[in-house]
N, C-alpha and C positions, 0 to 999 in steps of 0.2 A: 624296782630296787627296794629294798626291805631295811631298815634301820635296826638300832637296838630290841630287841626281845620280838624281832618280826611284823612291825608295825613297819607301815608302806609311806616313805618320804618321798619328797619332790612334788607334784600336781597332785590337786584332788579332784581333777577329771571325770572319773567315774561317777563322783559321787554329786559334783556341777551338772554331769549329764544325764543322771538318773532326776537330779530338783528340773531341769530343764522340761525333760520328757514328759515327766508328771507335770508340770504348768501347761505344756501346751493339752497335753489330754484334758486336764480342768477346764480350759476354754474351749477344747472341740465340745466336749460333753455340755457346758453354760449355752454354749451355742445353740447346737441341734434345739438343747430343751425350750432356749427363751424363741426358738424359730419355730418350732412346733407348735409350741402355746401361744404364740402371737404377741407375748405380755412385752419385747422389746425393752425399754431400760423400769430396772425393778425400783430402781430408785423414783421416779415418774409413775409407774403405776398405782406406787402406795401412797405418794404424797400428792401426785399431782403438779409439782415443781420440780423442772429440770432439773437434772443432777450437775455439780459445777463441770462435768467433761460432757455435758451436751451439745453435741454436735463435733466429737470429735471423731467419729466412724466417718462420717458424711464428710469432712477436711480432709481426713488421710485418704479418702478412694479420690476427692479432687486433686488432690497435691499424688497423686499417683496418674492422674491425667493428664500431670503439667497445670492445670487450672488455678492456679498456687492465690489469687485475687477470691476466689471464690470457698478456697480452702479458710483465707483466713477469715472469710468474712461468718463460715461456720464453726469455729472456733479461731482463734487470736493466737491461742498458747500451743497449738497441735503438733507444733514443731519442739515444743519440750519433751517431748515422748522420750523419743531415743535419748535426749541428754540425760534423763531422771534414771532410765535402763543403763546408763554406762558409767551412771553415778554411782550406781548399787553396787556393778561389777567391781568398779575400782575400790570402793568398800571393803567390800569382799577381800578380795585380793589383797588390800593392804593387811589388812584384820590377820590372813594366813601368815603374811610374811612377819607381821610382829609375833602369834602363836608362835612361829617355826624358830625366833630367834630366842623366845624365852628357854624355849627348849635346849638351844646349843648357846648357853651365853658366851662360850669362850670363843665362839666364831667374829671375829674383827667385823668381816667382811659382812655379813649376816645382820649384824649391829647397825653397820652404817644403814643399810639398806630399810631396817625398822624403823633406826629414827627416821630417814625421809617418807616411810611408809606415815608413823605416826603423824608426822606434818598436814598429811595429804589426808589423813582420817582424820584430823580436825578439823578439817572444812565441807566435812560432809552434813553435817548437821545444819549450820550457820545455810549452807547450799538449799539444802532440802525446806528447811524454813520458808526463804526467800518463795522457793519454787510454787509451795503452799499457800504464802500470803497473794502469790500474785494472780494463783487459779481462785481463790476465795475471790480476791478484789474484783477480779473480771469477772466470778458469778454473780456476785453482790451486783455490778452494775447493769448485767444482765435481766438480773429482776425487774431490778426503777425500771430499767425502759428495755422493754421486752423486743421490740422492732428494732432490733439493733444491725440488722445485717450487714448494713451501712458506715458503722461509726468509724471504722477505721478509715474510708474515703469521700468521705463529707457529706455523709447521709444518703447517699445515692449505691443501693445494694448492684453491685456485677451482675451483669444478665448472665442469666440463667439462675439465678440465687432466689429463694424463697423470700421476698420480700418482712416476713416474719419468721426467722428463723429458730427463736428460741420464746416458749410462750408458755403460761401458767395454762391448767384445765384443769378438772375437777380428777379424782384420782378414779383412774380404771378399775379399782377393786369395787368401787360402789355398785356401777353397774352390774356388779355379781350377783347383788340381794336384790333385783327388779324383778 
């Protein structure tokens, strides 16, 4: 359905599905390349220090075994993933429906639904903050004490878990110049 001068209202679908497509192709293409060259996290290679979502790969294929003790003990916050992804959505979405109401101010109905939109996009931010400090604080803690795999069930890492899960080494780029 086509609005004033032929401009296309209601969802913006195609254009969600086009940002979609294009993200996963970035991460097949990220993939293959960090697979082929071995380098695994770019972040680790250049510094040498785990990036704060280290060992979040390793959580999600456990928490996709059901092994959900061993998940968190390779990351803690793995389970914020989809929350931060449906954060964005609803962002999104709100953001449209207040654009779509500027557009038609004399729509009532349209109105109500901005303001509650705009409510819910104020707590996006304050949200996202929170979600930041708390991946920073658990990398921070992660550093002090690198043998953590354990901290969430009184030091004693789940069998099968890498008793050091998360560890400083010297950055892989050096070994370039040997």
């Amino acid at each position: 359905m086509a609005g004033e001068g032929g401009a296309p209202t209601g969802t913006h679908a195609p254009g969600a599905l086009r940002r979609a497509v294009e993200l996963v192709a970035f991460v097949a293409v990220a993939g293959v390349v960090l697979y082929l060259t071995d380098i695994g996290c770019v972040f680790r290679t250049v510094t040498g220090i785990p990036c704060p979502g280290c060992g979040m790969t390793r959580a999600w294929l456990a928490a996709l075994r059901f092994d959900f003790a061993a998940a968190l003990a390779y990351h803690p916050l793995f389970w914020t993933v989809p929350f931060m992804i449906a954060l964005v959505c609803v962002q999104e979405r709100c953001g449209r429906i207040v654009r779509r109401a500027q557009l038609a101010p004399d729509d009532g109905t349209l109105a109500v639904k901005a303001r509650h939109a705009a409510r819910v996009r104020a707590l996006y931010h304050p949200t996202l903050i929170v979600l930041i400090i708390a991946l920073l604080a658990l990398w921070i803690f992660r550093l002090i004490n690198p043998a953590d795999a354990g901290f969430l069930f009184g030091g004693v890492a789940p069998a099968g878990v890498p008793k050091d899960v998360i560890f400083v080494q010297e950055p892989l780029w050096l070994a370039w110049f040997r």
